[in-house]
C-alpha positions as CSV (number, residue, x, y, z in Angstrom):
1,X,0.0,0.0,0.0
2,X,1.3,2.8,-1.1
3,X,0.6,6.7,-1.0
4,X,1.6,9.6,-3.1
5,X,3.6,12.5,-2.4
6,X,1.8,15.4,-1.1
7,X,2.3,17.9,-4.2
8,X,0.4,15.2,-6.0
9,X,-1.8,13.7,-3.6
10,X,-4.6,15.3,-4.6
11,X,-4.2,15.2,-8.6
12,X,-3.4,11.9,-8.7
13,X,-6.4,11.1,-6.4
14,X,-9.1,13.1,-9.0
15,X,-7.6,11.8,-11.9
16,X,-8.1,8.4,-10.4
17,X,-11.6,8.5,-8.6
18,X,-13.4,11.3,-11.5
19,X,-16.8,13.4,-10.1
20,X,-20.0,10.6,-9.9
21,X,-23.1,11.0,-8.9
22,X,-22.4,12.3,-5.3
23,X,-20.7,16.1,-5.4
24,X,-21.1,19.0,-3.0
25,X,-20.4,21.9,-4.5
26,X,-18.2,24.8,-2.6
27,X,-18.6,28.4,-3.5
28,X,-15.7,30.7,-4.1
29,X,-11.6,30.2,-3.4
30,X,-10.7,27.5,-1.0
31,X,-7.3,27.5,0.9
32,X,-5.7,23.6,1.2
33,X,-4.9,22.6,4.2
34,X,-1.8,20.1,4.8
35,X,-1.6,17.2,7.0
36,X,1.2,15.0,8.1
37,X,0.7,12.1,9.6
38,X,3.8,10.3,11.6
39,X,3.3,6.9,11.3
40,X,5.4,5.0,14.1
41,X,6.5,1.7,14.4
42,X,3.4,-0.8,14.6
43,X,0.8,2.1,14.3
44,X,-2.6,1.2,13.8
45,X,-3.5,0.8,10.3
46,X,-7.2,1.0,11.1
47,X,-6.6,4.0,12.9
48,X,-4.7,5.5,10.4
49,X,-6.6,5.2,7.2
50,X,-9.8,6.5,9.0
51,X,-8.4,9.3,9.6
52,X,-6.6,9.9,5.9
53,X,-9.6,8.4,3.8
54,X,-11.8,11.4,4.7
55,X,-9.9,14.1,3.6
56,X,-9.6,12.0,0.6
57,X,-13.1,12.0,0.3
58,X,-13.5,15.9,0.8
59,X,-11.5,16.5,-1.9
60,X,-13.6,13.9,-4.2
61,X,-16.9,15.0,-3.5
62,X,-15.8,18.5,-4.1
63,X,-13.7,18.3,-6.9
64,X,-11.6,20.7,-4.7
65,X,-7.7,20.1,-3.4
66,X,-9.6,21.2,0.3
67,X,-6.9,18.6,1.9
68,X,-3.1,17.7,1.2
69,X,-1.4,15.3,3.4
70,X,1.8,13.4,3.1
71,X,3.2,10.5,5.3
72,X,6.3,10.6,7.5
73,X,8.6,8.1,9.3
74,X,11.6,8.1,11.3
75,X,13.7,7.2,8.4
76,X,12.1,7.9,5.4
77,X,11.8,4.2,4.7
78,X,8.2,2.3,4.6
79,X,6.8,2.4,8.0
80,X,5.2,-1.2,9.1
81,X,1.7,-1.3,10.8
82,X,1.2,-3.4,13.8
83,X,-1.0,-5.6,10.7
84,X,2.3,-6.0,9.3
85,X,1.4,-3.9,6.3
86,X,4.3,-1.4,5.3
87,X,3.4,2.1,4.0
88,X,5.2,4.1,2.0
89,X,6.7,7.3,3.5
90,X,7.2,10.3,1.3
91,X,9.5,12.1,4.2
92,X,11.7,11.6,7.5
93,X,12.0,14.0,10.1
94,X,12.5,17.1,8.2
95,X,10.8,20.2,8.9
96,X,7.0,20.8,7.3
97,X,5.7,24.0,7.0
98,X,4.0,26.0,10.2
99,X,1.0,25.3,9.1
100,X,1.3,22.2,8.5
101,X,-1.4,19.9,10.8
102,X,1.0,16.7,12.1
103,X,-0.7,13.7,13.8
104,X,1.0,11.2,15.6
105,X,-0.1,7.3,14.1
106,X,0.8,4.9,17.1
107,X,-0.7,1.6,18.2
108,X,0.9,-1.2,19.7
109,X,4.7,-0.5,22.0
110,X,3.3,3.3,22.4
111,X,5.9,4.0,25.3
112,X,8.9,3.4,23.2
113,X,7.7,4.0,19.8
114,X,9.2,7.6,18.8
115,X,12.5,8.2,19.4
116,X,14.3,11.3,20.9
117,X,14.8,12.6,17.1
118,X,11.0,12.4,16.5
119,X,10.3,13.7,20.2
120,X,12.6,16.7,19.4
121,X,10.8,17.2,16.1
122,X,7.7,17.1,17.5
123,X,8.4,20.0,20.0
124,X,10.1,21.7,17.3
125,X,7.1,22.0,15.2
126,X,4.8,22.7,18.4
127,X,7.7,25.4,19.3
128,X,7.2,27.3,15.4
129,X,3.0,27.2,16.7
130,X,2.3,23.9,14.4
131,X,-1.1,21.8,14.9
132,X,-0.7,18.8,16.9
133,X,-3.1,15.7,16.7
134,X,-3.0,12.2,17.4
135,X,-4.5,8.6,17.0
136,X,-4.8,5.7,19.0
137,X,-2.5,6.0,21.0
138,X,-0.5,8.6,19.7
139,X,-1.0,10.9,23.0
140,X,1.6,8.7,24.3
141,X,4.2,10.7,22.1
142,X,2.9,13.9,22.9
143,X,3.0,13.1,26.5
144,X,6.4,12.0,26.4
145,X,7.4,15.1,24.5
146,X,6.0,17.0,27.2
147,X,3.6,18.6,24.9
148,X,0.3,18.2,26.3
149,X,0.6,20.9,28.6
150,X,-2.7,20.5,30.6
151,X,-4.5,20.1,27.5
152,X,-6.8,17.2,27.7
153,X,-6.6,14.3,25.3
154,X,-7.8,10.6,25.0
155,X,-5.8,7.1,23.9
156,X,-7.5,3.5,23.5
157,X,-9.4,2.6,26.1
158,X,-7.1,-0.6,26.6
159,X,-4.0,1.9,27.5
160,X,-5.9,4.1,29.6
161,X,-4.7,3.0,33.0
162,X,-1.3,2.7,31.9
163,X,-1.5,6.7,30.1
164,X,-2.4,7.5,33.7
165,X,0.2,5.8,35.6
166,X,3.4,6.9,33.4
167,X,2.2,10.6,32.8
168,X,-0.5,11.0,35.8
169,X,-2.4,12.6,33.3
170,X,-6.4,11.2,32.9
171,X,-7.0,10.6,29.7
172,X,-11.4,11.3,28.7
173,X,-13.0,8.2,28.3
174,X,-14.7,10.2,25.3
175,X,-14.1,8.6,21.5
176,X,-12.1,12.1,20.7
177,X,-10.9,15.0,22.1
178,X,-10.6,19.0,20.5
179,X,-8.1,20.6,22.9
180,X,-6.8,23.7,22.8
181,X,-3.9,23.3,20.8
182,X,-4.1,20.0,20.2
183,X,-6.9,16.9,19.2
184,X,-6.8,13.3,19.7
185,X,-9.0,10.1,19.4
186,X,-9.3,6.6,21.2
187,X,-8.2,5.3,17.8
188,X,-10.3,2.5,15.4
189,X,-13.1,3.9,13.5
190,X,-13.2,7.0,15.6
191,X,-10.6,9.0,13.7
192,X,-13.8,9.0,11.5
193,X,-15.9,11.0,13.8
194,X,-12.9,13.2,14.5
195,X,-12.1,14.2,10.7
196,X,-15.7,14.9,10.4
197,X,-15.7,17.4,13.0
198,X,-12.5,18.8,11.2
199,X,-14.5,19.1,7.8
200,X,-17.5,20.5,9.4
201,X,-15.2,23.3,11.4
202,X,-12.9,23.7,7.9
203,X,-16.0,23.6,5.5
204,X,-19.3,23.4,7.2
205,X,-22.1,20.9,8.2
206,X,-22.9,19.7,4.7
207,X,-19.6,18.6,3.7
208,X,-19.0,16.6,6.4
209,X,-22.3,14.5,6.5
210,X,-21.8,14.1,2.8
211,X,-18.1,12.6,3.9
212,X,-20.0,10.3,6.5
213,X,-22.7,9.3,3.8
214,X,-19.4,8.2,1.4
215,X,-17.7,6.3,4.4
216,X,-21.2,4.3,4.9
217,X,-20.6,6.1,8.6
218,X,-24.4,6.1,9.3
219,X,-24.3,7.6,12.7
220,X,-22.1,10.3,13.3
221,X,-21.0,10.5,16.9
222,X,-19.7,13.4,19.1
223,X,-17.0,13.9,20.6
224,X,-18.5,13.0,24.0
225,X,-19.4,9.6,23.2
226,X,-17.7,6.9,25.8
227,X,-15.4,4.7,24.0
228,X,-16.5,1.1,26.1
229,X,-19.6,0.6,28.3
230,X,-19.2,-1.8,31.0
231,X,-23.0,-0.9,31.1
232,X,-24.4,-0.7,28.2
233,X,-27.4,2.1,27.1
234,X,-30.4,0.3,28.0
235,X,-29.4,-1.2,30.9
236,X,-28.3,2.2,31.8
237,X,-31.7,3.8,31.3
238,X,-33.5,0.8,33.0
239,X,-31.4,1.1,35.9
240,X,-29.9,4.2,36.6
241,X,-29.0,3.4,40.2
242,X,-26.5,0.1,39.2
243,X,-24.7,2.7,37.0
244,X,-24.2,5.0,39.3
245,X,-22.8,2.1,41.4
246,X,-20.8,0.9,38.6
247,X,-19.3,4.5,37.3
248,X,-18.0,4.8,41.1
249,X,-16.1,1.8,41.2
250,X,-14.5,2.7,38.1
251,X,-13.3,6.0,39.4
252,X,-12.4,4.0,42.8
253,X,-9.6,1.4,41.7
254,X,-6.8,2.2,44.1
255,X,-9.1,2.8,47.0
256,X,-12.0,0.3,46.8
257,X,-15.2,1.3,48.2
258,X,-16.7,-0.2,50.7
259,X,-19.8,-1.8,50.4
260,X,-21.7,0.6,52.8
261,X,-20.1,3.3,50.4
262,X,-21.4,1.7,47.3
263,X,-24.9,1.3,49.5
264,X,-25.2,4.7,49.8
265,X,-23.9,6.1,46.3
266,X,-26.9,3.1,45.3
267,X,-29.5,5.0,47.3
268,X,-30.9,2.0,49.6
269,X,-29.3,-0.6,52.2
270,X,-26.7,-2.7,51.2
271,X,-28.8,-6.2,51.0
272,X,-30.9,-4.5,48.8
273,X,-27.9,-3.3,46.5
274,X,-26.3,-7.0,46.5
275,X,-30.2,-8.7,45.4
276,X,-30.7,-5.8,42.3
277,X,-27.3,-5.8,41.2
278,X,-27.0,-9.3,41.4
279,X,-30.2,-9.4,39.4
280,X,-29.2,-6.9,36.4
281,X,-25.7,-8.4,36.3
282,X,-25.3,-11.3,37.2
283,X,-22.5,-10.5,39.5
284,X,-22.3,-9.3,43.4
285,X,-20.6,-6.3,43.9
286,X,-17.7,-7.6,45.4
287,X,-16.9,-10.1,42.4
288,X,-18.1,-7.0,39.4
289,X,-16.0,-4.8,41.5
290,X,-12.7,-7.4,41.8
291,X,-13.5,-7.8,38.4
292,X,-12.8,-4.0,37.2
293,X,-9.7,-4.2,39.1
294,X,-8.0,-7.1,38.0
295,X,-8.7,-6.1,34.5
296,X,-6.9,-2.7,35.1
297,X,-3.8,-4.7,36.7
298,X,-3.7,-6.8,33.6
299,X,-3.8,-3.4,31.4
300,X,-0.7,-2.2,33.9
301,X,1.3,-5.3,33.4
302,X,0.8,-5.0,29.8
303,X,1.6,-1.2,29.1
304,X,3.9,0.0,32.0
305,X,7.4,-1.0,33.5
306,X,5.7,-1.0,37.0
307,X,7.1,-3.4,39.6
308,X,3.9,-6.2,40.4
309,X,3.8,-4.7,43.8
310,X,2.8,-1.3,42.6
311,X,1.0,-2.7,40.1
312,X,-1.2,-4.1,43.1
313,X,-1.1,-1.1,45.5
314,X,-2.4,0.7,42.0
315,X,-5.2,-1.7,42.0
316,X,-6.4,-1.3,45.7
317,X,-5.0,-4.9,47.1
318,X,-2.7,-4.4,49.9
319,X,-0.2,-7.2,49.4
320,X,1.9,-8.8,46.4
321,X,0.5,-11.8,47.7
322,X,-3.1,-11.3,47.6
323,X,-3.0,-9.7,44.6
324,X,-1.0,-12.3,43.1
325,X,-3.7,-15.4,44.1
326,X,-6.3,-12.9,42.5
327,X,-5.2,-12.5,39.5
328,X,-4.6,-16.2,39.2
329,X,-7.7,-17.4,40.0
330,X,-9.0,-14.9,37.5
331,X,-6.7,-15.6,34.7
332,X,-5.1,-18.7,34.9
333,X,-1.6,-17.3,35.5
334,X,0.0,-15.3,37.9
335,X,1.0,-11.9,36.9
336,X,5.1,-12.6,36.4
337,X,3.9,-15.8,33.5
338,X,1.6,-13.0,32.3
339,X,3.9,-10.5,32.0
């Protein structure tokens, strides 16, 4: 898979894909706006072409070079996807122009991904007032280049407890995120919704539904949108009171609750909060609530560097021990044989 240079990008594209039956028509001068997108080692190549593939659209429906964008890599060489697809790069690390929109492409090894020459070119571009963005979990980069800056961002939902244990920084649980100076999403078919919100700030409403339409994107979905529901909608609705349970054991993973807490965030006595959650989930607290836990250890294990015995203070158990015949009885192995 292959991808042109950006001086071309966009007349190879019409010369390839000609005006059909769907067109939007813009009125007056347009001014094209260039992307880069940093593709790093084992990036995402779902994450990646949802973000490219609208622009691409734009400027098909509209017949108009709205969007250039080229593709850059440490080296210059063929970057390869965590897929084990390679795409071609049309640059290294060389400076692109001020205006210039980069987003980082990450996916899989997101702590070590960029090196100190892509960190320092990152900040360089940030430093000359350049656009930042980023996918999956490109915010990792950012982070590490220091660049976030309070400015609050979002990475997969799957490295969210590690993004908050290496930076302390917490990452939205929201699909994507429009900062102030910088714009990320959880990656997958998100970077979607997020170039549509792009579109619609560059060239209005009507353009970027027409995008959506093209994409067979039938719902578009704001930014706000939670990336994974332990609870899903309609439970939600039906029983407002187990979310509410549910959302404060989620923000409660070092320091469990207790179940008089939970009985009280619930609304009613603690018997009667073990009988209805048992009945909508088919769990007791204290095994949905392990449950959460655990699954944020294995996340830790995973992402992060962190010794198993913060790992399990991180979690809320109070011994290596405990934590360790936990996790087994959850998984099947103990958290060293995972790790």
């Amino acid at each position: 898979m292959t991808h042109q240079p950006a001086r071309d990008s966009f007349a190879a594209t019409s010369a390839i894909i000609p005006r059909g039956v769907a067109h939007v028509a813009l009125a007056g001068p347009v001014r094209t706006r260039e992307f880069a997108f940093l593709t790093l080692p084992r990036f995402t190549l779902l994450a990646f072409s949802s973000a490219v593939d609208p622009l691409r659209i734009a400027n098909q429906l509209t017949q108009r070079p709205l969007y250039h964008w080229r593709v850059v890599s440490l080296d210059g060489l063929p970057a390869e996807s965590s897929a084990g697809i390679r795409i071609e790069a049309d640059q290294g690390l060389v400076p692109v122009g001020r205006d210039t929109t980069v987003i980082v492409c990450s996916g899989t090894d997101a702590t070590q991904a960029a090196d100190r020459k892509a960190l320092a070119w990152l900040r360089d571009h940030s430093r000359r007032g350049g656009v930042l963005g980023a996918v999956c979990t490109g915010a990792y980069t950012l982070a590490r280049a220091g660049l976030l800056d309070g400015d609050a961002t979002t990475v997969h939902w799957e490295n969210q407890a590690a993004f908050r244990e290496l930076f302390d920084i917490e990452p939205l649980q929201q699909i994507y995120v429009m900062g102030r100076r910088h714009f990320s999403c959880a990656g997958g078919e998100a970077g979607v919704d997020m170039m549509l919100a792009l579109i619609a700030e560059d060239h209005g409403q009507k353009l970027a539904d027409a995008v959506a339409e093209m994409c067979l994107h039938s719902r578009r979905r704001e930014a706000v949108t939670t990336q994974k529901r332990v609870f899903t909608a309609p439970m939600r609705v039906r029983n407002p009171d187990i979310a509410r349970v549910i959302a404060a054991m989620q923000v409660n993973i070092a320091t469990p609750l207790e179940q008089e807490a939970l009985a009280r965030v619930f609304g009613k006595t603690t018997r009667h909060l073990e009988r209805t959650f048992k009945a909508v989930t088919g769990q007791t607290p204290k095994s949905f609530y392990l449950g959460l836990r655990l699954e944020q250890a294995r996340d830790l294990l995973a992402e992060t560097g962190m010794s198993i015995l913060d790992v399990a203070i991180a979690t809320g158990f109070n011994s290596r021990g405990s934590f360790t015949k936990s996790f087994r009885r959850c998984f099947g192995q103990c958290p060293t044989q995972f790790r």
